[in-house]
C-alpha positions, 0 to 999 in steps of 0.5 A: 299065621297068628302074629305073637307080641311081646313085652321086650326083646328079650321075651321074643329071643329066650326060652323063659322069662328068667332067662329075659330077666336076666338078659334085661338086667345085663343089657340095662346094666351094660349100656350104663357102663358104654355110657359111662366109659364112653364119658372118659373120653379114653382111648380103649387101651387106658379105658381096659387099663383103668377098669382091669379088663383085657383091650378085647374084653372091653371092645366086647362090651362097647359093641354091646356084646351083652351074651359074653358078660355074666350079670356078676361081671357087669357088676363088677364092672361098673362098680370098677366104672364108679356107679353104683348100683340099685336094684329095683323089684317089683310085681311082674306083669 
């Protein structure tokens, strides 16, 4: 048995590495938005109320729930949140 490594993991759980970037870019995105609401210092109620989102659908992004949000959802969302987003490319390795 031959022990794999990988660069993140989200390699080790998709298929493909699109499929890591992408899930990269959503975890990355979402815990800058967790972050950001968590500074609001809110009760979740006025926290879903401020950012337009159901109670249910904001407690699925506190616990990190990255499978439920599209990348343009996250967007969204943290430009409800006051962020603003800058995308970096570079080379892959």
């Amino acid at each position: 048995m031959t022990a794999q490594t990988f660069v993140s993991v989200f390699e080790a759980l998709t298929d493909t590495p699109i499929e890591a970037a992408n899930m990269t870019a959503r975890a990355d995105l979402l815990l800058a938005i967790r972050e950001r609401i968590r500074a609001w210092n809110l009760p979740q109620e006025k926290a879903a109320a401020r950012l337009g989102l159901t109670r249910p659908r904001l407690n699925d992004l506190m616990r990190g729930k990255v499978d439920k949000f599209s990348l343009d959802a996250l967007v969204n969302i943290a430009s409800a949140t006051g962020l603003a987003l800058r995308i970096q490319v570079v080379e892959a390795a």
